[in-house]
LUMVO-183231 format. One record per residue: x, y, z of N, C-alpha, C in turn. Coordinates in steps of 0.1 Angstrom, whole numbers, padded with zeros to 4 digits, always signed. Example, Ala and Ser with C-alpha at 12.3 -4.5 7.8 and 13.67 -1.06 7.14 Angstrom:
// LUMVO-183231
+0132-0057+0078+0123-0045+0078+0132-0033+0078 +0128-0022+0071+0137-0011+0071+0129+0000+0079 
//
This chain:
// LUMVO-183231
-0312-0739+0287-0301-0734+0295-0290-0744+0295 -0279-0740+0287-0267-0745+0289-0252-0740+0298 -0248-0746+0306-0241-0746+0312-0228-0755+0313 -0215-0751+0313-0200-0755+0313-0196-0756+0324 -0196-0769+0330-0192-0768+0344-0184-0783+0342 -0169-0779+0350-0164-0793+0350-0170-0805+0362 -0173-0796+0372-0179-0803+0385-0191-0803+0386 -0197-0816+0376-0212-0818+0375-0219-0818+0389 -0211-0823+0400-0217-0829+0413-0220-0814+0419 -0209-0805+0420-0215-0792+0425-0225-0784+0418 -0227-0786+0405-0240-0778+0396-0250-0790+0406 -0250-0797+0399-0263-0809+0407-0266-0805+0426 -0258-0802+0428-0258-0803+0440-0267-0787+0443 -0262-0774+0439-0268-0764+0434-0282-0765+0431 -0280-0771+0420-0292-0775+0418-0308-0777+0424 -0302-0786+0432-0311-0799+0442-0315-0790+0452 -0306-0778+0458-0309-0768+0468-0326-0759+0465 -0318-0758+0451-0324-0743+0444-0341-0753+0448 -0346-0766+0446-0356-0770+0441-0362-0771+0462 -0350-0774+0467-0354-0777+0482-0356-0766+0487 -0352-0755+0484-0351-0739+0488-0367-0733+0486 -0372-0739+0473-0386-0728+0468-0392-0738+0461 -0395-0753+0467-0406-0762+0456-0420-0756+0450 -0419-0746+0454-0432-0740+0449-0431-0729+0436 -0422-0729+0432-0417-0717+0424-0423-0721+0411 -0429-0712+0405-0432-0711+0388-0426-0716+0384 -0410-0712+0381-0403-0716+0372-0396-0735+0378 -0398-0736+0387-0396-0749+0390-0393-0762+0377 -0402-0759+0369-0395-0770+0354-0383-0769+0350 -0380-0752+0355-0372-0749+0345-0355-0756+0353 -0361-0758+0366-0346-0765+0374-0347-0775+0376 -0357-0783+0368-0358-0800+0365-0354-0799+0355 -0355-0791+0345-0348-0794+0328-0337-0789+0332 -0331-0786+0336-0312-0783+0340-0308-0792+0346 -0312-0799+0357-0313-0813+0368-0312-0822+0354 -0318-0822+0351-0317-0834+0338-0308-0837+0332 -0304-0823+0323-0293-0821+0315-0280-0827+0322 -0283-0823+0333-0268-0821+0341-0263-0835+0346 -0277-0845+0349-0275-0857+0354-0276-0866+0337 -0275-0862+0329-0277-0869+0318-0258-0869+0313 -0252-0858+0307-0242-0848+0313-0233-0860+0320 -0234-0865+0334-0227-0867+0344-0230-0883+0340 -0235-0887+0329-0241-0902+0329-0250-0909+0334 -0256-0902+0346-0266-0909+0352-0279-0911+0346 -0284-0917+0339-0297-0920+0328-0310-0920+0341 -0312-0928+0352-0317-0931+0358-0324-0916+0366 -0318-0906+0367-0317-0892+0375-0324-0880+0361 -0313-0884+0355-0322-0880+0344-0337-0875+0337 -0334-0890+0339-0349-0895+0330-0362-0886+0343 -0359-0892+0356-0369-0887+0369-0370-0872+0363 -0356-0863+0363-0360-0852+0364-0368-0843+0351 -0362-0851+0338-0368-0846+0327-0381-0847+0332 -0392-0859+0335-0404-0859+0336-0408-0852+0345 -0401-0852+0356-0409-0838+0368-0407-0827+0360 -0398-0826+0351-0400-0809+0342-0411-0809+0336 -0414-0819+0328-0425-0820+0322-0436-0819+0321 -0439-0828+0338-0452-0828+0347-0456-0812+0355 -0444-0800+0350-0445-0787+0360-0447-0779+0342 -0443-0780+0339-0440-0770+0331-0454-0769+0320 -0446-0752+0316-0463-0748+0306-0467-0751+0296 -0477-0758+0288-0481-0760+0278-0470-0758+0268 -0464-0743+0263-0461-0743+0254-0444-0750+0255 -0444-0756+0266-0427-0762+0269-0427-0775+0268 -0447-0783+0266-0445-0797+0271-0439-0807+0260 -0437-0799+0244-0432-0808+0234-0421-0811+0237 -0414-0799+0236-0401-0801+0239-0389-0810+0249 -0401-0809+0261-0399-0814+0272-0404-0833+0269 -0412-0832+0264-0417-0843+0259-0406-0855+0253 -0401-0846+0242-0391-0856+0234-0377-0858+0244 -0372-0851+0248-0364-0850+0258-0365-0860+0265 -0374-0863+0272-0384-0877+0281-0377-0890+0271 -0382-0887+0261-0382-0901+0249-0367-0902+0249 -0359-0894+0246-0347-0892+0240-0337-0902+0252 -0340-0894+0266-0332-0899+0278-0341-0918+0279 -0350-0916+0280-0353-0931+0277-0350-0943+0268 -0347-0936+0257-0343-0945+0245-0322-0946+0243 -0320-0939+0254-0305-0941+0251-0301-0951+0261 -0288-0960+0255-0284-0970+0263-0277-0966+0272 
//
């Protein structure tokens, strides 16, 4: 999921709700890999990196490659 938003802080912020609203939700990875993007996006590496891996750690087998390199990717950039 990609998303064009000039005000990263209000998607993030959005965001952060959606996961405080329903931490129990199925799709739950799926708004840590958006969280990611978005804090990666906004430069924060450190926010990032956290949420790619809680995507990671929620999400379904057939997502964990993906999600996987993503992990490596935010970790390996300066």
């Amino acid at each position: 999921m990609y998303i064009q938003v000039k005000d990263y802080r209000l998607a993030i912020a959005s965001y952060e709700n959606a996961i405080r609203l329903d931490p129990k939700n199925a799709d739950l990875w799926r708004v840590e890999d958006t969280l990611a993007r978005l804090y990666h996006q906004n430069g924060d590496k450190a926010n990032a990196v956290l949420h790619a891996e809680r995507a990671l750690a929620a999400a379904p087998d057939t997502q964990k490659e993906t999600l996987q390199k993503l992990v490596e990717q935010l970790k390996n950039q300066p």
